[in-house]
C-alpha positions in Angstrom: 68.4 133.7 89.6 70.2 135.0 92.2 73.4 134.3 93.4 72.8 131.9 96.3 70.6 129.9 94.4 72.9 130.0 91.4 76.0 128.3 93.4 73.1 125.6 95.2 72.2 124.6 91.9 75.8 124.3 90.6 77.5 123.2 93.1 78.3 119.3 94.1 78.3 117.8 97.8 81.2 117.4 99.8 82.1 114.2 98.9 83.8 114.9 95.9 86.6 116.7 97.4 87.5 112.9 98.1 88.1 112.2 94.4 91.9 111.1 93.5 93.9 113.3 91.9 94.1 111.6 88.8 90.6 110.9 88.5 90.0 110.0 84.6 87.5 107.2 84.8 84.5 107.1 82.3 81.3 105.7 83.4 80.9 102.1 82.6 85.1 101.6 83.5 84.9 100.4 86.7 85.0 96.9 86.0 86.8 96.2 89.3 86.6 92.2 90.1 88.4 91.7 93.0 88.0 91.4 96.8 86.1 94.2 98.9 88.0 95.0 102.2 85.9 95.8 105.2 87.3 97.3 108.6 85.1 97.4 112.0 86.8 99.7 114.3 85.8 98.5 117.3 87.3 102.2 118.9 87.4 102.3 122.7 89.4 99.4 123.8 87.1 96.0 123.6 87.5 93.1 126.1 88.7 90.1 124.2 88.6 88.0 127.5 84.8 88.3 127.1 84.9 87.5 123.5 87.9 85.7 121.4 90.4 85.2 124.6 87.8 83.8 127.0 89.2 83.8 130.3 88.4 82.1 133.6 88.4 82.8 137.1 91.3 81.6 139.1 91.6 80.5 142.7 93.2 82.9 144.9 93.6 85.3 142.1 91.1 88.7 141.5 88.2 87.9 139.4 88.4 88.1 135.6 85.0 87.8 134.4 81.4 87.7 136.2 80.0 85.3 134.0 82.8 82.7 134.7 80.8 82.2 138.1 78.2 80.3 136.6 79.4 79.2 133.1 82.7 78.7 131.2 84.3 79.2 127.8 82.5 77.5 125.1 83.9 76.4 121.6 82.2 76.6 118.0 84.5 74.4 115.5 88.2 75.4 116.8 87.2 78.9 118.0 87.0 79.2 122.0 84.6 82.0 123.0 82.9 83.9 125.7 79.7 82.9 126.7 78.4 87.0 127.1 77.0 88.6 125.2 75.5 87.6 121.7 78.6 85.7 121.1 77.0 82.5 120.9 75.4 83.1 117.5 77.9 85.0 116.2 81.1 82.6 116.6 78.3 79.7 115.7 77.9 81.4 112.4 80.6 82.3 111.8 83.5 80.3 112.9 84.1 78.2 109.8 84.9 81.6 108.1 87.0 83.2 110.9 90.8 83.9 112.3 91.3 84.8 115.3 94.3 86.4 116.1 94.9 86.4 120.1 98.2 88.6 122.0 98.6 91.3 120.1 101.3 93.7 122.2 99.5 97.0 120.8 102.7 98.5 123.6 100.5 101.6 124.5 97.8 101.5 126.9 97.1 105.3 125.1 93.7 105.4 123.1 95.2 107.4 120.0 98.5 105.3 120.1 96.6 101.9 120.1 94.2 103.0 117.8 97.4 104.2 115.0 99.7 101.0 116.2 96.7 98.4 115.3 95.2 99.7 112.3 98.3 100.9 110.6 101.4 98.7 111.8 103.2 101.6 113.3 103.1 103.0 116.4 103.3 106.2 115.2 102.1 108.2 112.5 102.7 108.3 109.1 101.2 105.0 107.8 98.7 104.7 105.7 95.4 102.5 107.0 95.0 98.8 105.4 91.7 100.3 103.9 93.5 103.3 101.9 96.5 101.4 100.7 94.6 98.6 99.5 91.6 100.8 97.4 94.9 103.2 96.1 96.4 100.2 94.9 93.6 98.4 93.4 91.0 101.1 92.1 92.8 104.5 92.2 90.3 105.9 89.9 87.2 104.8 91.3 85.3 108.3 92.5 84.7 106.7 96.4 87.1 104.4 96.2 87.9 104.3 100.0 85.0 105.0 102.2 85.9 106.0 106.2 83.3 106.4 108.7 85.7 107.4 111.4 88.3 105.9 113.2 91.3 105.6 111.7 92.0 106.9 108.4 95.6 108.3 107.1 95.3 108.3 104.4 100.0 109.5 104.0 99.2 111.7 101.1 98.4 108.4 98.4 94.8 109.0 98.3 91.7 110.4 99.8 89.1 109.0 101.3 84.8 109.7 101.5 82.3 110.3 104.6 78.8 108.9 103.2 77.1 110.3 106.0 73.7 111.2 103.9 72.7 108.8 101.2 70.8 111.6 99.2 73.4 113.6 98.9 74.7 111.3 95.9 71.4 111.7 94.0 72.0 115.7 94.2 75.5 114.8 92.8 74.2 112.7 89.9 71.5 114.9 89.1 72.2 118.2 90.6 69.5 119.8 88.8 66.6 117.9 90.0 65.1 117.5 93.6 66.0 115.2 95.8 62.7 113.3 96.4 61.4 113.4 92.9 64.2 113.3 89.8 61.2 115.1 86.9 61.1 118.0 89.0 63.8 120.4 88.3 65.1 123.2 90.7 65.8 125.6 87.6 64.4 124.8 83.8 66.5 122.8 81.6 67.4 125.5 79.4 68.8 127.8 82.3 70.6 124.6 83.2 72.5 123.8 80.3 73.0 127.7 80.1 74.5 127.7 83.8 76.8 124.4 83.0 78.1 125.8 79.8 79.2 129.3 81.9 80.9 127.0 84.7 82.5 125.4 82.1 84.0 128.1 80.3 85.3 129.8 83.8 86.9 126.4 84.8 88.4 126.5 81.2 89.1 130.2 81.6 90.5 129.7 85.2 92.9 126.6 84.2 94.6 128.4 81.4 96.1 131.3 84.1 99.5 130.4 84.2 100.2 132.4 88.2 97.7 129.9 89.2 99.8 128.6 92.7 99.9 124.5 92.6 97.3 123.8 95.0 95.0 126.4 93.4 95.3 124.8 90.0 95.0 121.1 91.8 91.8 122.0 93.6 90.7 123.7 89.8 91.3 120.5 88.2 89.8 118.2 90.9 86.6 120.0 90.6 86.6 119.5 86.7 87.5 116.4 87.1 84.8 116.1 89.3 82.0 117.1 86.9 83.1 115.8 84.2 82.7 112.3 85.9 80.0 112.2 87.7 78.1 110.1 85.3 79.8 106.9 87.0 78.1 107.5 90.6 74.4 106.5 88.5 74.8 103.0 89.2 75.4 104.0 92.8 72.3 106.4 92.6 70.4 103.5 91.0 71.1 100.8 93.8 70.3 103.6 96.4 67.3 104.2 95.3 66.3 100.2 94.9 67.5 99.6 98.5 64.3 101.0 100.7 65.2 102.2 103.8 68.1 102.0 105.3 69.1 101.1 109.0 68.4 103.8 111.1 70.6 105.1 114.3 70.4 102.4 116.9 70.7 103.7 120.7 71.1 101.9 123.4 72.0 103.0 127.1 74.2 105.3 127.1 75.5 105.5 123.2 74.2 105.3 119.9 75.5 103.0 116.5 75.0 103.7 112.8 77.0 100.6 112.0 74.2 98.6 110.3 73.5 101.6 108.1 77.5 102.3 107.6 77.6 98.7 106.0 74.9 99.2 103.8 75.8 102.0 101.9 79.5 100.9 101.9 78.2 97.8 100.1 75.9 99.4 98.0 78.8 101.4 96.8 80.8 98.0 96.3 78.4 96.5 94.3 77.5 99.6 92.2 81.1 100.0 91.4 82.6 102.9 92.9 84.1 101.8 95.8 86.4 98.5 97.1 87.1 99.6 100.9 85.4 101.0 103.4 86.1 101.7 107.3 83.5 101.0 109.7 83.2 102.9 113.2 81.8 101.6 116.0 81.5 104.1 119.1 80.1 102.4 121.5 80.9 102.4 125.3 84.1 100.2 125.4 86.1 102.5 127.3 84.3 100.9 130.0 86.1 102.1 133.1 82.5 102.1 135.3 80.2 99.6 134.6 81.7 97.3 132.6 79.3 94.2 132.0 76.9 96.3 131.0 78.7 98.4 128.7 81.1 95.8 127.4 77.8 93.6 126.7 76.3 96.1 124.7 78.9 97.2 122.9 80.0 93.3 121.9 76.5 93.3 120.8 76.5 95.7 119.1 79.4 94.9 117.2 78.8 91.0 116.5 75.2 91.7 115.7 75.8 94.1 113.2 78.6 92.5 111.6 75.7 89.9 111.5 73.7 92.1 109.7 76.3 93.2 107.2 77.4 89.7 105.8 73.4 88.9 105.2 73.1 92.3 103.3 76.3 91.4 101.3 74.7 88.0 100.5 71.5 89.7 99.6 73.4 91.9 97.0 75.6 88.7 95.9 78.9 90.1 96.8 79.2 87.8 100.0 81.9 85.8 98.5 84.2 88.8 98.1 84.3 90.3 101.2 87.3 90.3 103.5 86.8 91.8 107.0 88.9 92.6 109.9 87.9 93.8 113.2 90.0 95.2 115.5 90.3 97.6 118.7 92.5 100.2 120.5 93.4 97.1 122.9 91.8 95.2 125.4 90.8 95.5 129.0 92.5 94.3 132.5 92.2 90.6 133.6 90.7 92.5 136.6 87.6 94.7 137.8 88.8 97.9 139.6 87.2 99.4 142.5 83.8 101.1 140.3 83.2 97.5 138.9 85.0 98.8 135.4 88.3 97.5 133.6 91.1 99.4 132.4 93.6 100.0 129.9 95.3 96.9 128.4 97.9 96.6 126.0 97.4 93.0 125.1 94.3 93.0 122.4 93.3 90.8 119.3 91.6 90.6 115.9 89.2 88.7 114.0 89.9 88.4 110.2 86.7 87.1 108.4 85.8 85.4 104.6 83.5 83.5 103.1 84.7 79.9 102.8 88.3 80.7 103.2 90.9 77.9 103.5 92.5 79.5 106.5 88.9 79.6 108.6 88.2 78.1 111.8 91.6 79.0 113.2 92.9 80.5 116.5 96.9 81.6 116.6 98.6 83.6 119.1 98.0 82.8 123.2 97.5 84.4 126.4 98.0 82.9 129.7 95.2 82.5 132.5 95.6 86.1 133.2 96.2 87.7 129.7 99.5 87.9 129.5 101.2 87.1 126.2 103.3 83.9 125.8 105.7 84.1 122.5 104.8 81.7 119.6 107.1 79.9 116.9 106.3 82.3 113.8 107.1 79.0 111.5 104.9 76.5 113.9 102.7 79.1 115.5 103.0 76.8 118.4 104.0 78.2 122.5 107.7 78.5 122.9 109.1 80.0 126.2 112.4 80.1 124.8 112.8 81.6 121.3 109.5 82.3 120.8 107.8 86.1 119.4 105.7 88.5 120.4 102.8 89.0 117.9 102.8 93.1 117.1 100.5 95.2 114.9 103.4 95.0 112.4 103.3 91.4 112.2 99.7 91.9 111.8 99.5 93.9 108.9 102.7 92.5 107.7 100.8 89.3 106.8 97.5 91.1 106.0 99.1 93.2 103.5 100.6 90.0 101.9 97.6 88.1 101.7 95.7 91.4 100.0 98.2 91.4 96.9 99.6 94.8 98.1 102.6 94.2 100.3 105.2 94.2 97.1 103.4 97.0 95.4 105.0 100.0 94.5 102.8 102.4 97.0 103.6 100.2 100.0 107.6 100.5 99.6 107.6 103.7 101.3 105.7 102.3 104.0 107.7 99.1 104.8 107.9 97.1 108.1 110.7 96.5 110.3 110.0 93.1 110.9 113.0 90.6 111.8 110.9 87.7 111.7 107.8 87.1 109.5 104.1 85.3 111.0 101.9 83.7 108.1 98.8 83.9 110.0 97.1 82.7 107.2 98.5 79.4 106.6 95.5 76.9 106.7 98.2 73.7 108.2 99.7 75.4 111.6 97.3 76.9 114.8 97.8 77.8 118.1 96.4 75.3 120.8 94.6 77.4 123.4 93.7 77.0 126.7 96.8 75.0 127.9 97.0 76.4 131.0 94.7 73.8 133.3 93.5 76.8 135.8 91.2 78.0 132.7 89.4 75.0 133.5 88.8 75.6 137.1 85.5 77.6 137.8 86.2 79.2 141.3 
């Protein structure tokens, strides 16, 4: 055997130079019960007056939305929405299980900055995302405990997370040794195997016991032994792969393509196999719609609400439905306006939708806009409008609340990453909303 072939029959995939530190985990350990977190980056800068912040045209003012020419905001249960779109099914669904969170000052109209402020709390870097501080806490051990398919994903030096870009690659992981469309066929015979793992084995051992070994020489060592020697617990997740069928494939529409479908499938796969609790979802799309913005806005909503469609019946099909927690989110939003190219800009003013299964808090809206998406301050305790000595909702309050509701807001990881908050928002108390649509112009179709 030469060389080249001697490395591609030893040597793992990529993703386990995701693997914590302090890997130690034996197969059959996971034994994790708790929720799964699931983030859909929406990344571009979505426009939440065609979707949870419905918006109408008024008189005299420039026109908000198209569609309010010939229809107006509808409601499912307590949740006002857009009529574009595939809305309609979605928030018909979905409502009962859904918080919407609307006027969320993301204070940047910057891609990068928005994209940072939202999904870690802090408008600039350093913060960890929800996803990693959550899986660090919970299942440090876990080989793919935090999965990231773009977007945002600091990870502030508490863990690592995994690309699954190629679902095969974790069979060649598990079984290195045999092909990847047929496990009884063998790239080199058995015997030459065991001969090349008990020679890797003996240089890793060799290689650890050098004592001028720099630190991050002897941490990469060990992360690769750690590696091999626990590869065993990705088999359930080989298993489940290989019992799913096919997978989504790339979805592409006009002018951009979406994996998202497929990126919730094997993120739940994983969940349910036991080797990973969070995962980030990506959605490209074409939000940045500066030019043509009903058309790309519509498909990019669709997109987005269809396939987190998609992803809560796959979760019910794997029975892992009822533990699922999933927040979706963007840069920020769009201008209450079209510009001259028929396209919206940069807004700072955004919001999120916070999803679970038969949770008490569902069917809720909190936080407000006014008729032309500006923010109006709330009562933190009441959640109710208040002009006076009311706040502004920030990605801080955001997580703030978020992290509380997870279980990882007092734990030890998250005290280096504390928020500056001077007042505190339970968004997720079930008895206090925010009445919307109180100004009378959003009833007036022009």
């Amino acid at each position: 055997m030469d060389r080249r072939n001697f490395i591609k029959a030893a040597g793992l995939a990529s993703v386990f130079s995701a693997l914590p530190t302090s890997f130690n985990l034996k197969a059959g350990q996971a034994g994790f019960e708790g929720k799964f977190l699931i983030t859909v980056q929406a990344d571009g800068g979505w426009d939440v007056s065609s979707l949870c912040d419905p918006k109408m045209n008024v008189p005299g003012e420039l026109k908000i939305n198209n569609w309010a020419d010939a229809d107006e905001t509808r409601t499912a249960g307590n949740i006002q929405y857009a009529p574009f779109g595939t809305n309609q099914n979605f928030f018909e669904k979905y409502h009962q299980d859904m918080l919407v969170i609307n006027g969320i000052d993301s204070q940047t109209n910057s891609h990068t900055t928005g994209v940072v402020h939202n999904w870690s709390g802090r408008i600039s870097n350093g913060f960890p995302s929800i996803t990693a501080l959550y899986a660090t806490a919970n299942a440090p051990d876990l080989p793919i405990s935090y999965i990231n398919n773009g977007g945002y994903a600091e990870t502030a030096g508490i863990t690592r997370y995994t690309r699954l870009d190629d679902a095969y690659s974790i069979k060649n992981i598990v079984e290195p040794n045999s092909t990847t469309y047929d496990p009884n066929i063998h790239r080199v015979s058995v015997d030459d195997w065991q001969l090349i793992t008990q020679s890797r084995n003996e240089r890793m051992t060799e290689k650890l016991s050098q004592k001028d070994l720099t630190f991050r020489e002897r941490l990469a060592v060990t992360n690769y032994k750690s590696a091999l020697d626990n590869a065993s617990i990705l088999k359930d997740f080989s298993t489940e792969l290989g019992q799913a069928g096919e997978l989504q494939d790339w979805e592409q529409f006009t002018n951009f393509g979406s994996s998202l479908k497929r990126q919730g499938e094997l993120a739940l796969i994983a969940m349910k196999s036991g080797v990973a609790v969070a995962a980030d979802l990506h959605v490209g799309g074409a939000f940045d719609s500066h030019q043509f913005h009903d058309r790309d806005q519509g498909e990019s909503l669709t997109v987005t609400t269809d396939g987190i469609d998609y992803i809560w019946q796959y979760a019910e099909q794997l029975g892992i439905a009822d533990r699922i927690v999933m927040v979706v989110m963007s840069d920020f939003s769009r201008t209450p306006y079209y510009n001259d190219t028929e396209g919206k800009d940069h807004w700072p003013v955004g919001s999120a939708i916070i999803m679970e299964r038969d949770a008490s808090w569902g069917n809720r809206m909190v936080g407000l806009t006014d008729e032309a998406q500006n923010i109006i301050p709330i009562n933190p305790a009441t959640m109710q409008p208040d002009a006076n000595s009311g706040k502004v909702i920030y990605p801080k309050h955001v997580m703030q609340s978020f992290r509380e509701y997870m279980g990882v807001a007092d734990h030890s990881l998250a005290q280096p990453f504390k928020f500056n908050n001077d007042e505190s928002f339970n968004f997720f108390n079930a008895d206090v909303s925010t009445p919307q649509g109180v100004d009378p112009r959003n009833l007036v179709r022009v």
